[in-house]
C-alpha positions in Angstrom: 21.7 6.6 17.6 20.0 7.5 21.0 17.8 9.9 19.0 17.0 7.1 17.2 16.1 4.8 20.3 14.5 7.4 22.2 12.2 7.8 19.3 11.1 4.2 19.0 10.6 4.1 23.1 8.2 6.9 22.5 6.2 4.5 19.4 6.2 1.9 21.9 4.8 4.1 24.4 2.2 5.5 21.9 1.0 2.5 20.5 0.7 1.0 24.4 -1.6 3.7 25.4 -3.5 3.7 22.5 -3.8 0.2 23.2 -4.7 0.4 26.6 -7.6 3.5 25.5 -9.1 0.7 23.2 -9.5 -1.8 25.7 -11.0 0.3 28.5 -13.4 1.7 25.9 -14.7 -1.9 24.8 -14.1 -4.2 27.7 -16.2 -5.0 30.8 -14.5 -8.3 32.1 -17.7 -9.8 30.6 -18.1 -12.6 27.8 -17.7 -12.1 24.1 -18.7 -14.0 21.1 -15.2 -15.2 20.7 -13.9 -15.3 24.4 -15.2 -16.2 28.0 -15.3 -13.9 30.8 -12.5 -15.4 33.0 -10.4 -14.5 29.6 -11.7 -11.0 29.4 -10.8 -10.3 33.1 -7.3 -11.7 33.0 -6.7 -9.8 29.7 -8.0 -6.5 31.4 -6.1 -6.7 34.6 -3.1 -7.4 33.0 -3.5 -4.4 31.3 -4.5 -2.2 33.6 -1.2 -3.1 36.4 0.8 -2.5 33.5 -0.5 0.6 32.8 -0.6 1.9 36.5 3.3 0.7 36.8 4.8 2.3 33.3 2.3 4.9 32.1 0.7 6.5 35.5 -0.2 10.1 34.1 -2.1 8.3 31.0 -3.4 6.3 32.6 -5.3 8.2 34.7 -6.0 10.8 31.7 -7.7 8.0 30.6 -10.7 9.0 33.0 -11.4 12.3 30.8 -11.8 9.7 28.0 -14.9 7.9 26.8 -13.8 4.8 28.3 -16.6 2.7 30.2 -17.8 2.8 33.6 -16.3 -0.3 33.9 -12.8 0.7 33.0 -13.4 4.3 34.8 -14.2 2.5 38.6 -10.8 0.1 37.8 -8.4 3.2 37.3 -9.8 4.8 40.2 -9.3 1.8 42.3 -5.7 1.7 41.4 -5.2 5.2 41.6 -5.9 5.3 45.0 -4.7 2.1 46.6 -1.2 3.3 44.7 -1.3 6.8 46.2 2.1 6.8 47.7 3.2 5.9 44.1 2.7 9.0 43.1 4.3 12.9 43.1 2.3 15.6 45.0 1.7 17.2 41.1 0.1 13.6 39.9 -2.0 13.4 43.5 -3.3 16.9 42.8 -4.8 16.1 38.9 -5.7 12.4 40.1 -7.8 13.9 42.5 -9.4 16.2 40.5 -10.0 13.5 37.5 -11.1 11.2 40.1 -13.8 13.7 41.8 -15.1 14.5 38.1 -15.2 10.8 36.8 -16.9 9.8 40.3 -19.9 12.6 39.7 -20.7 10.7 36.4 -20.7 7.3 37.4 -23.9 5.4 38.1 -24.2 6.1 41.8 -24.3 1.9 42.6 -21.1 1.5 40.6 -19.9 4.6 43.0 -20.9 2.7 46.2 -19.5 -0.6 44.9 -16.1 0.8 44.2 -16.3 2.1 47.7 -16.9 -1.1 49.1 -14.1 -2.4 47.3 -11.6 -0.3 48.8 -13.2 -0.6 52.8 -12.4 -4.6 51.3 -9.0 -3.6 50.7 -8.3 -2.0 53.3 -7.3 1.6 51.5 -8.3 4.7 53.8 -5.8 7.0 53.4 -6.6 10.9 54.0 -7.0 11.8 49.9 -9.9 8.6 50.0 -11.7 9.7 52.7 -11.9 13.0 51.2 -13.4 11.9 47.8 -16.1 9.9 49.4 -16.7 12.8 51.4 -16.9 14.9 48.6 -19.0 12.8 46.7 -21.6 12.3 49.2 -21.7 16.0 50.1 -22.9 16.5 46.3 -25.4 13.9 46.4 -28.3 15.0 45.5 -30.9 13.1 47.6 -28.8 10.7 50.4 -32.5 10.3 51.5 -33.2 8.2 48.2 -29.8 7.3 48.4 -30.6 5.7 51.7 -33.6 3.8 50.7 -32.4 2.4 47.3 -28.1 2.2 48.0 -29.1 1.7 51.6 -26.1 -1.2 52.6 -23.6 1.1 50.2 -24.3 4.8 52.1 -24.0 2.6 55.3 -20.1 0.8 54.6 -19.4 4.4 52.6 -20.6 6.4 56.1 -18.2 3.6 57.8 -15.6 3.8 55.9 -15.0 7.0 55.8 -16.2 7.8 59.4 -18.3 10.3 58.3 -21.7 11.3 59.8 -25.5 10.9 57.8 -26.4 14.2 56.0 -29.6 14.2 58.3 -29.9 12.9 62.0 -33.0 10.7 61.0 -30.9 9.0 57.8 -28.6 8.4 60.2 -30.9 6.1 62.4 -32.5 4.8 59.5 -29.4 3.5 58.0 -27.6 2.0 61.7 -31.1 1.7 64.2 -33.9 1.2 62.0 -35.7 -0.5 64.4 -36.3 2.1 67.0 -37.5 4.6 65.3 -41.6 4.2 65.3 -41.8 6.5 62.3 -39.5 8.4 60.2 -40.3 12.6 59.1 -38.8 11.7 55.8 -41.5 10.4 53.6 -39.5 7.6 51.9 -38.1 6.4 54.8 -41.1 6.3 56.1 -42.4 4.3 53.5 -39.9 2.3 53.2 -40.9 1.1 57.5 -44.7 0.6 56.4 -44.0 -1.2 53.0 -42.4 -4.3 55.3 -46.3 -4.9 56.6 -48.6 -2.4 54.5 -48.3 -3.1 50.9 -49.8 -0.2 49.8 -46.8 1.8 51.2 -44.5 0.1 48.7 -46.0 1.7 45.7 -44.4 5.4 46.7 -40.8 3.6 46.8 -38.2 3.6 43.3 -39.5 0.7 41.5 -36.3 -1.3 42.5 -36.8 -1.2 46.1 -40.5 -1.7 45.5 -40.1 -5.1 43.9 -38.4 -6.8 46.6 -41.1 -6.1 48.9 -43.8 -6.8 46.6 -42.1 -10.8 46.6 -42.2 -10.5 50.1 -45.7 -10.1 49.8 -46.4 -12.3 47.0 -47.9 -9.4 44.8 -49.2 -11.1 41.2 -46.5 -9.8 39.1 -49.4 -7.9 37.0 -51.1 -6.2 39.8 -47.3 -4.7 40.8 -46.2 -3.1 37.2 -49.8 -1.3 37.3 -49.7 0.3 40.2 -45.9 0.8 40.1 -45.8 2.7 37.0 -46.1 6.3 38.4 -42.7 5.7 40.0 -40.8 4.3 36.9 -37.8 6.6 35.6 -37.5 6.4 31.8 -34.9 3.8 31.6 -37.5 1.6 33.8 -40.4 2.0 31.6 -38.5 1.2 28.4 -36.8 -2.0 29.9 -40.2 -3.4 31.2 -42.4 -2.6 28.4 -42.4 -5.7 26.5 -42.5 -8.0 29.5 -45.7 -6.0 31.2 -47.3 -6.3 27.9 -46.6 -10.1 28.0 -48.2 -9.9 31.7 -51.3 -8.4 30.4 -50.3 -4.5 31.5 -50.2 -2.0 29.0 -49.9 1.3 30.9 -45.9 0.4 31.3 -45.3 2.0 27.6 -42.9 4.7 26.4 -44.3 6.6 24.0 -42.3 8.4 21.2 -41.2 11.2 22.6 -40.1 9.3 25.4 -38.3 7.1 23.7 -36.5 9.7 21.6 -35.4 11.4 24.7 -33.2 8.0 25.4 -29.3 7.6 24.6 -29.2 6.6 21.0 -27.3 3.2 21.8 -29.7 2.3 24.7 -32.9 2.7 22.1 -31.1 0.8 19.5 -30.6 -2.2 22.3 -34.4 -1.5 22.9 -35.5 -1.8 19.3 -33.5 -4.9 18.3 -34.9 -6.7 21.6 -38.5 -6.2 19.4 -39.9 -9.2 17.4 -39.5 -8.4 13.9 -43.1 -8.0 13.5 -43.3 -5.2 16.5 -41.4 -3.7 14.6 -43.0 -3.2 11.2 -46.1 -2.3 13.2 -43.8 0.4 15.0 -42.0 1.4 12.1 -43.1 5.2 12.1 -42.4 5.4 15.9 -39.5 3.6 15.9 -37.8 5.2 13.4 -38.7 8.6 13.8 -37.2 8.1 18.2 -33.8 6.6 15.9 -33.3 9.5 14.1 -34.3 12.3 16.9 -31.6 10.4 19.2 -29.2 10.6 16.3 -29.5 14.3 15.5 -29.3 15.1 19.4 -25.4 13.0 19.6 -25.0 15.0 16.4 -25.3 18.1 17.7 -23.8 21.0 15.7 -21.5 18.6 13.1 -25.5 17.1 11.7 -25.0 17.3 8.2 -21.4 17.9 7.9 -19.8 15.4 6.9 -19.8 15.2 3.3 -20.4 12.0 1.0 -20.5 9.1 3.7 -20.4 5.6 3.8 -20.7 2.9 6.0 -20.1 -0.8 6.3 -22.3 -2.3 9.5 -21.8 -6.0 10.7 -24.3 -7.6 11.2 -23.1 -11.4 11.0 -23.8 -13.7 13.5 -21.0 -12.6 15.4 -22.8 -9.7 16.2 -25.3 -11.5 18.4 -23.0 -10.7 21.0 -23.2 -13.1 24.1 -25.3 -13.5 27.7 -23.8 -10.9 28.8 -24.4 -8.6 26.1 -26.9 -9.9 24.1 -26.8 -8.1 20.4 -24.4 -5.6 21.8 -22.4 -5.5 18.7 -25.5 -5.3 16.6 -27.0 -2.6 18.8 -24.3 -0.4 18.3 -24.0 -0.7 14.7 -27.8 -0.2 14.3 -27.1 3.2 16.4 -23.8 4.2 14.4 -26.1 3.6 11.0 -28.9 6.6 12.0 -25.5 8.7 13.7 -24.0 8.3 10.3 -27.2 9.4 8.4 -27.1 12.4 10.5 -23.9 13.6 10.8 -23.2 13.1 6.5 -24.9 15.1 3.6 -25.4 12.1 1.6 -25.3 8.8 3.0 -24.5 5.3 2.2 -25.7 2.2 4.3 -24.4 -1.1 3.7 -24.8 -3.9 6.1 -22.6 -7.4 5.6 -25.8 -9.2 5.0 -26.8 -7.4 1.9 -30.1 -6.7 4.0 -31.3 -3.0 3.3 -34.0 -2.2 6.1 -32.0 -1.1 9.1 -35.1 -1.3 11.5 -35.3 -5.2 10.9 -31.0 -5.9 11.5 -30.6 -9.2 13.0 -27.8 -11.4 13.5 -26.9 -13.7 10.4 -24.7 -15.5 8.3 -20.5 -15.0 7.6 -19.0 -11.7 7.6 -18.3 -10.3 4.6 -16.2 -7.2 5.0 -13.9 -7.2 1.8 -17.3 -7.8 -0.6 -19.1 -4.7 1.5 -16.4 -2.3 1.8 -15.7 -2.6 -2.3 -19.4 -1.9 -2.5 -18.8 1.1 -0.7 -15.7 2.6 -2.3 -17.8 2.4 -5.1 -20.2 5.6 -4.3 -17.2 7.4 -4.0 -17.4 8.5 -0.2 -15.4 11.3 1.9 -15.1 9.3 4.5 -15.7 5.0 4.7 -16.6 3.7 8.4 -16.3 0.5 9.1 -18.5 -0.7 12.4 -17.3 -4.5 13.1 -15.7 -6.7 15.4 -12.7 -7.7 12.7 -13.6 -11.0 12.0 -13.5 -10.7 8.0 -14.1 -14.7 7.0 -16.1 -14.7 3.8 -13.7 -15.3 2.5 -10.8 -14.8 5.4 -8.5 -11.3 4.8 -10.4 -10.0 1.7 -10.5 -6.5 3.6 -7.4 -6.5 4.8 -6.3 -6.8 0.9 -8.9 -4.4 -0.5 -7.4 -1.9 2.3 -4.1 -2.1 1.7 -4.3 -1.6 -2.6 -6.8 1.0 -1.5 -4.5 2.6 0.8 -1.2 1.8 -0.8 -1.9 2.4 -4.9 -5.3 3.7 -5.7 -5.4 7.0 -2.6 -2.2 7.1 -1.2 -3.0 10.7 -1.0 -5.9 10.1 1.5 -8.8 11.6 -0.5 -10.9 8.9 1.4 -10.9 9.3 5.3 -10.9 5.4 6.1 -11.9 4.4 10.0 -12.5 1.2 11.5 -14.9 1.1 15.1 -14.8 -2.1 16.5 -17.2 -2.5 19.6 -15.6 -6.2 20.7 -12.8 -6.5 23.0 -9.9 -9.2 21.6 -8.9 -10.5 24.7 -6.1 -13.0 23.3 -4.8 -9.7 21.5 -5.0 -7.2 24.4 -6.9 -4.8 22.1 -9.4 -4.6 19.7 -9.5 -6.8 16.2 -7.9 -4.5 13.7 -8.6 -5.0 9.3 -4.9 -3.8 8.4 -2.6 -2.1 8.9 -2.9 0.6 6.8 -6.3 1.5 8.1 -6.7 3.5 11.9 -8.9 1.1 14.3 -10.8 2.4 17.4 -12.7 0.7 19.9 -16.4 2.0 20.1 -18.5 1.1 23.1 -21.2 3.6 22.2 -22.3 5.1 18.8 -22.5 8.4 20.5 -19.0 8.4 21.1 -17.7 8.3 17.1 -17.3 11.4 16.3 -14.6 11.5 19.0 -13.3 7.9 18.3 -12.8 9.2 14.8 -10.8 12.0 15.6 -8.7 10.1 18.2 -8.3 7.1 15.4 -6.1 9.2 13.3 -3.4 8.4 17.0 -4.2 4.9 15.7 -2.0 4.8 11.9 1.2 3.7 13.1 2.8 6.7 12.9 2.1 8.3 16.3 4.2 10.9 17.8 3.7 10.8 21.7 4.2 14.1 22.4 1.1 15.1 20.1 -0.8 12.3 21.7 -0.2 13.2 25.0 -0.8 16.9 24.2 -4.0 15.9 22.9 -4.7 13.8 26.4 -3.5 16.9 28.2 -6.6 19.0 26.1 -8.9 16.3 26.6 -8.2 16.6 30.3 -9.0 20.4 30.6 -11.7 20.5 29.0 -13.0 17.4 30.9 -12.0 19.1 33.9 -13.9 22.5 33.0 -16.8 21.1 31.3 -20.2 20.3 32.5 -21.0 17.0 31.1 -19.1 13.6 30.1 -17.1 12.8 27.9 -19.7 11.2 26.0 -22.4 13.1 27.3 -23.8 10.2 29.2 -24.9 10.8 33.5 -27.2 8.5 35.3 -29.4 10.6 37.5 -30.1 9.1 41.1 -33.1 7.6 40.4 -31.9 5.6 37.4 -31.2 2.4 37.2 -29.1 1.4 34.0 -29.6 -1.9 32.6 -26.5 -3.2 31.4 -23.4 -2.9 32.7 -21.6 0.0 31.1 
């Protein structure tokens, strides 16, 4: 009998940090399609203390995940404001995953967080070393200074830690009497505030606050500006300089092939259908050299592949994250193209050019994922946020005769990769039972998420899981790049909140 009860603790435990893994992959506290943000928030920090209290080594393994930056900066907050929580052996890897997860964060999310523990009042010796860490591999607190300038100065505070440089030092607390700074940004920074010329060798976001101080025609400012924008820059304020008459602010293709697959497949759905069409060659050919790059050595090895994308009107997304759903299926569709040998394509709308997705119309799912059974696949993705309603739990059905009498012996590889955060359900909408579901954030990340998913059938033994969060961990730990091969370099500036 305790056999029996310790075993069922330990499915309980699974299925809660599987749960938990979902929800810091999708969630950002922001609104949904289906729920507000106050809703989203309230879900997420529920989650999170209850996480921290039962599940404390998981939960910070979690950090070596692909969860989002959002979730990363929240575990790392209560981490460390719960220090005295923990054993000398979980301050030792916290510290380490902490370090790591910090050198891949946007450097403003960084500087945030650290304002939000000099708000809290946490400044205990393990804190002070991380920031000091983390600023001592910086790789420019010069720029750092000009563009993070009120973050380096409560981080510097905080931490009572000296500037890296004497002069950042004085630009950062006594400004003012310095007559010129050595440091060429600083120093341009100091002129920009009467000589407008001098704001054009700042980082475009510094530059634009002085050039409304100055009143600088909005045209004038992306022309001469341009030389400083970082890739990210120039593909976010392309279409609006070409509404303001300035056409040198322009990615060209190899540019925008060079971007994170997700982040060009945001870009290209923010296009009027008709830019598009006239881009088509460009647009498509950036798609699929971003796809085979998050490929990488599995391109082509998938076998027979299909996939059923969602693009109802659900996937509009919200404010917040305006065709974020969409985007991400638009991404997973050229991932999916390069990853299989032979490749089926079917989107809820029955609409067959990709490049032109929008938002429409009911969802679906049952009609499309018959369709797709149909061409006999290897393996049957299913990118959608779960809300099957044409008509209401057709997939759910076709799943479960699928699953249950026609392959019982799992001939078909069945995943679901939901992007949208179910607040009201603490995780992400699942189809059935019977079929493992994942959340997705970015399409980069599926061939992970589809590996993890298989945690995700019901049957999950939590000593494999957490062996399997132990391996994710070292290598994490070892490796050069995130988990999801995503960084933000200094001078980038994302554009959503990730």
């Amino acid at each position: 009998m305790g056999g029996d009860v310790d075993g069922y603790g330990d499915l309980i435990a699974a299925e809660d940090v599987l749960l938990f893994v979902n929800a810091a992959i999708t969630a950002t506290g922001q609104r949904e399609f289906h729920a507000g943000a106050a809703e989203q928030q309230l879900s997420l920090s529920f989650l999170h203390a209850y996480m921290l209290g039962n599940y404390r080594e998981p939960y910070a393994a979690a950090l070596a995940l692909d969860i989002n930056d959002h979730n990363a900066a929240l575990i790392i907050r209560g981490l460390l404001e719960s220090a005295a929580e923990a054993t000398a052996e979980q301050r030792r890897t916290e510290g380490r995953l902490i370090a790591r997860r910090l050198a891949l964060l946007p450097p403003q999310r960084v500087y945030r967080l650290f304002g939000e523990l000099r708000r809290a009042k946490v400044n205990n010796r393990r804190t002070r070393a991380i920031l000091r860490e983390w600023l001592a591999a910086r790789p420019d607190q010069t720029l750092d200074a000009v563009k993070y300038r009120a973050g380096l100065k409560q981080a510097l505070r905080h931490a009572h830690l000296p500037a890296a440089a004497a002069e950042t030092g004085a630009f950062l607390f006594g400004p003012a009497a310095r007559g010129r700074f050595e440091a060429p940004l600083l120093d341009a920074w100091r002129r920009a505030h009467y000589q407008q010329s001098a704001l054009y060798e700042l980082p475009y976001t510094v530059a634009e606050g002085f050039a409304r101080t100055h009143r600088i025609p909005r045209a004038t400012f992306l022309e001469r500006i341009t030389p400083q924008l970082t890739r990210l820059e120039r593909l976010r304020l392309q279409e609006s300089a070409r509404g303001a008459g300035v056409d040198s602010v322009r990615a060209d293709a190899v540019e925008l092939g060079r971007m994170p697959l997700t982040r060009l497949a945001s870009y290209v759905l923010g296009l009027a259908p008709a830019d598009r069409l006239a881009r088509r060659t460009e647009l498509t050919a950036a798609l699929r050299t971003a796809a085979r790059r998050a490929a990488g050595a599995e391109a082509g090895q998938w076998g027979r592949v299909a996939a059923v994308l969602d693009d109802s009107f659900s996937s509009s997304g919200s404010g917040a994250k305006r065709r974020r759903p969409l985007a991400v299926a638009l991404a997973c569709h050229f991932l999916l193209e390069a990853l299989a040998g032979r490749y089926t394509g079917l989107w809820t709308s029955g609409r067959t050019d990709a490049l032109l997705a929008r938002p429409t119309g009911p969802t679906p799912l049952g009609r499309r994922i018959l369709d797709a059974l149909d061409t006999a696949p290897d393996r049957l993705l299913i990118v959608s946020d779960g809300w099957d309603n044409a008509p209401p739990g057709l997939a759910a059905e076709v799943l479960r005769v699928w699953r249950t009498r026609l392959d019982p012996d799992h001939r078909t590889s069945i995943v679901h990769l939901n992007p949208v955060y179910d607040a009201e359900g603490f995780d992400v909408r699942r189809l059935a039972p019977t079929v493992p579901t994942a959340g997705l954030r970015d399409a980069e990340d599926l061939p992970a998420l589809v590996e993890f998913a298989r945690f995700a059938e019901g049957r999950t033994d939590l000593t494999e899981l957490t062996a399997h969060l132990a391996a994710r961990t070292a290598r994490f730990l070892a490796g050069p790049g995130s988990p999801a091969g995503r960084t933000t370099g200094a001078n980038s500036e994302p554009g959503e909140d990730t």
